[in-house]
C-alpha positions as a Markdown table, in Angstrom:
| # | Residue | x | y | z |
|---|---|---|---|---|
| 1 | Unk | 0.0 | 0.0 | 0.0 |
| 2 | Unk | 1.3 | 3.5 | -1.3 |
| 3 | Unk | 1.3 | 6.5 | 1.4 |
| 4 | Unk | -1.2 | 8.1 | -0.9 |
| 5 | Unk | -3.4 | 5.1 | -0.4 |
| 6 | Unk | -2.9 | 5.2 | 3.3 |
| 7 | Unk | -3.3 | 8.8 | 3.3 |
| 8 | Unk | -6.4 | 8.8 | 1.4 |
| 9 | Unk | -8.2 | 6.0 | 4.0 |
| 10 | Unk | -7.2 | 8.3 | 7.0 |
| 11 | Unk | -9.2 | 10.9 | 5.2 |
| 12 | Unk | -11.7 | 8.7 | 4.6 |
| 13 | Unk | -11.8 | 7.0 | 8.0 |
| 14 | Unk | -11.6 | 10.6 | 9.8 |
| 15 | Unk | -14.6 | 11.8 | 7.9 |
| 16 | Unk | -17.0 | 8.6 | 8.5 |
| 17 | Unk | -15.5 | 9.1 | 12.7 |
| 18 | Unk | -16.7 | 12.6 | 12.4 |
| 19 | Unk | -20.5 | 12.0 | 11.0 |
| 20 | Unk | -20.6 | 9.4 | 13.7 |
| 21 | Unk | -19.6 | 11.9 | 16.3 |
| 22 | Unk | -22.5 | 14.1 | 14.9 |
| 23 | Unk | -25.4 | 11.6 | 15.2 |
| 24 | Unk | -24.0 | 11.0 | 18.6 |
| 25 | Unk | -24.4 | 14.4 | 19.4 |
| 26 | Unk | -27.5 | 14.4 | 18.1 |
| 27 | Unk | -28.5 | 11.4 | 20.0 |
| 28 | Unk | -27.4 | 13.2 | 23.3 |
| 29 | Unk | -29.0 | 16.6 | 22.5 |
| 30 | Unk | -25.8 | 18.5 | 23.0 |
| 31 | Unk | -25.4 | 21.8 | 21.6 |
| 32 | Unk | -22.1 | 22.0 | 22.3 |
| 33 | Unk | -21.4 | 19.1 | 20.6 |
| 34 | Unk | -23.4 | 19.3 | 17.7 |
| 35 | Unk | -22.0 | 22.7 | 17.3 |
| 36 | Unk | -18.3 | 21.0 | 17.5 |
| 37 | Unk | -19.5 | 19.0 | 14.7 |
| 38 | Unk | -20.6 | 21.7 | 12.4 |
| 39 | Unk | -17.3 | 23.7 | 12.2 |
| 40 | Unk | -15.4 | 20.6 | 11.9 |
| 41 | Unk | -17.7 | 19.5 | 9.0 |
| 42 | Unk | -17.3 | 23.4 | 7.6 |
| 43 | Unk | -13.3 | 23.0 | 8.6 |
| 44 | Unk | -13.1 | 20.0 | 6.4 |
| 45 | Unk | -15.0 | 20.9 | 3.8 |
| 46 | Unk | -12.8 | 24.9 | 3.7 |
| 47 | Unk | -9.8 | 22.1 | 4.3 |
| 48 | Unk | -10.7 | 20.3 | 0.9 |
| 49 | Unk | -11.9 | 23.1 | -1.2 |
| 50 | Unk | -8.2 | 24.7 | -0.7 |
| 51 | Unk | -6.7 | 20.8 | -1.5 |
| 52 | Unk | -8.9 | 21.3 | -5.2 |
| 53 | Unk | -7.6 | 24.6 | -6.0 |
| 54 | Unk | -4.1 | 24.1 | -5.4 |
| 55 | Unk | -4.1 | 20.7 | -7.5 |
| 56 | Unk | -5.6 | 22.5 | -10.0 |
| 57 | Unk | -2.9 | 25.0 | -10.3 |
| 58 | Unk | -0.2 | 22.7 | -9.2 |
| 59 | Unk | -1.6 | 19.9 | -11.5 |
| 60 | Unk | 0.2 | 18.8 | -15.1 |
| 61 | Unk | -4.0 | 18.7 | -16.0 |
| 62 | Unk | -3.4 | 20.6 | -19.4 |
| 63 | Unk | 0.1 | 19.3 | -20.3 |
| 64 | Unk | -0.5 | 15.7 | -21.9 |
| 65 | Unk | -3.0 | 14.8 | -23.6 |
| 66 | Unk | -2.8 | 11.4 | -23.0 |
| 67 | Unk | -5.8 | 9.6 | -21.0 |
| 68 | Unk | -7.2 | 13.2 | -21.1 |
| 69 | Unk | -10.9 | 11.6 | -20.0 |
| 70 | Unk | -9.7 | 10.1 | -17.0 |
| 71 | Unk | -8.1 | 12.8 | -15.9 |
| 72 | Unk | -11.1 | 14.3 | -16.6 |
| 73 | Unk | -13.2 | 12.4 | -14.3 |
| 74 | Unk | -11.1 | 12.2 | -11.5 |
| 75 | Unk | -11.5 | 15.7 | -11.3 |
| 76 | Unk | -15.1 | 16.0 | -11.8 |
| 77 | Unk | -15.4 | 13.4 | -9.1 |
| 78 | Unk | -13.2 | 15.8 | -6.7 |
| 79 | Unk | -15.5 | 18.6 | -7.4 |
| 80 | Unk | -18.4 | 16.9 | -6.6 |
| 81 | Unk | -17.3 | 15.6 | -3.0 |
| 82 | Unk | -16.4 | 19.1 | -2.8 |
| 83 | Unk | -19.1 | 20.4 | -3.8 |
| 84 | Unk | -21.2 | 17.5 | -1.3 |
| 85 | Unk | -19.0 | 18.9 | 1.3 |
| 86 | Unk | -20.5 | 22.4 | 1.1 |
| 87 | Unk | -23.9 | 21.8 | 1.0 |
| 88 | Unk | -23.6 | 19.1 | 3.9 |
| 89 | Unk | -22.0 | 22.3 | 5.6 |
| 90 | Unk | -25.1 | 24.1 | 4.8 |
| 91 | Unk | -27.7 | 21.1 | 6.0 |
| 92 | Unk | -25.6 | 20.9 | 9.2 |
| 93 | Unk | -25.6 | 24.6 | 10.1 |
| 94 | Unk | -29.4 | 24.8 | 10.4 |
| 95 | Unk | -28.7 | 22.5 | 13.1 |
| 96 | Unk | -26.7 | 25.4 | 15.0 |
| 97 | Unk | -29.7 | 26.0 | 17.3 |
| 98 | Unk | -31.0 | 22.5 | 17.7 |
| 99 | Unk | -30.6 | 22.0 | 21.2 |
| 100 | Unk | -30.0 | 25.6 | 22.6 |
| 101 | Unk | -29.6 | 25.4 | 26.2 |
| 102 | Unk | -31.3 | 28.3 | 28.2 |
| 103 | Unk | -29.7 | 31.8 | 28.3 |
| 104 | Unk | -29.4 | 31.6 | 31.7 |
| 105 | Unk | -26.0 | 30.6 | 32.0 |
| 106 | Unk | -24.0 | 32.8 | 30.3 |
| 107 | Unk | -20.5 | 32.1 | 31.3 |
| 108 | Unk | -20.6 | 28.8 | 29.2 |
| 109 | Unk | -20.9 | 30.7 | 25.9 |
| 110 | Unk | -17.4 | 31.5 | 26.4 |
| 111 | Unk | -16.0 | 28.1 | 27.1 |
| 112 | Unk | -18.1 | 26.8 | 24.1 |
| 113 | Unk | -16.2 | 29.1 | 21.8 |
| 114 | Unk | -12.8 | 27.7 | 22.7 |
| 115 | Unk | -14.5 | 24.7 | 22.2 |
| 116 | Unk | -15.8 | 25.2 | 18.5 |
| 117 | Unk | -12.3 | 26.7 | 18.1 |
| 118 | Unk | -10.6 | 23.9 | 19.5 |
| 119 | Unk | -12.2 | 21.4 | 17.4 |
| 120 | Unk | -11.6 | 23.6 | 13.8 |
| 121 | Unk | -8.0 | 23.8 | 14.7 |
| 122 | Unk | -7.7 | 20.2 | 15.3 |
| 123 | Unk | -9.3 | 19.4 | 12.0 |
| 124 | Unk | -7.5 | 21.5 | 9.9 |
């Protein structure tokens, strides 16, 4: 096995461990939580959006015109886990206020934030 073959199951692997973090939040109807799980999800998606861009300017993709159509759909294919990315960033965000705990306490909404900002940094 190649390290790009390794590399590519971590990713892989890391993203199924993350949607199972989420429905776990969801499960225990913590905003906190679920809230860690929507930035990571927007992290990663931010995370592979830059990837595209710079293979696309870093790639040989014009040079040879040899198997030109699979090249072709290799990047199509990037673009649209991309793309699935973004709008799964966009499903998850309405989720934000899900489970909103009262306003009461007012000194957690500080400790959430390193939280949220914690678990961005971690993904990215």
């Amino acid at each position: 096995m190649t390290a790009a073959n390794t590399f590519d199951l971590l990713v892989d692997f890391s993203y199924i461990l993350g949607n199972v973090f989420f429905v776990e939040a969801m499960r225990r109807r913590k905003c906190l939580l679920v809230r860690c799980a929507v930035v990571s999800n927007a992290t990663f998606a931010l995370g592979l959006s830059v990837l595209l861009v710079l293979g696309i300017f870093d790639s040989n993709m014009y040079d040879d015109t040899t198997y030109a159509w699979q090249r072709a759909i290799t990047w199509s294919i990037r673009f649209l886990v991309v793309l699935f990315l973004a709008a799964g960033t966009y499903v998850y965000a309405q989720l934000w206020d899900l489970y909103r705990p009262n306003v009461a306490r007012e000194n957690v909404v500080c400790l959430q934030y390193v939280a949220i900002i914690t678990s961005a940094l971690l993904i990215w």
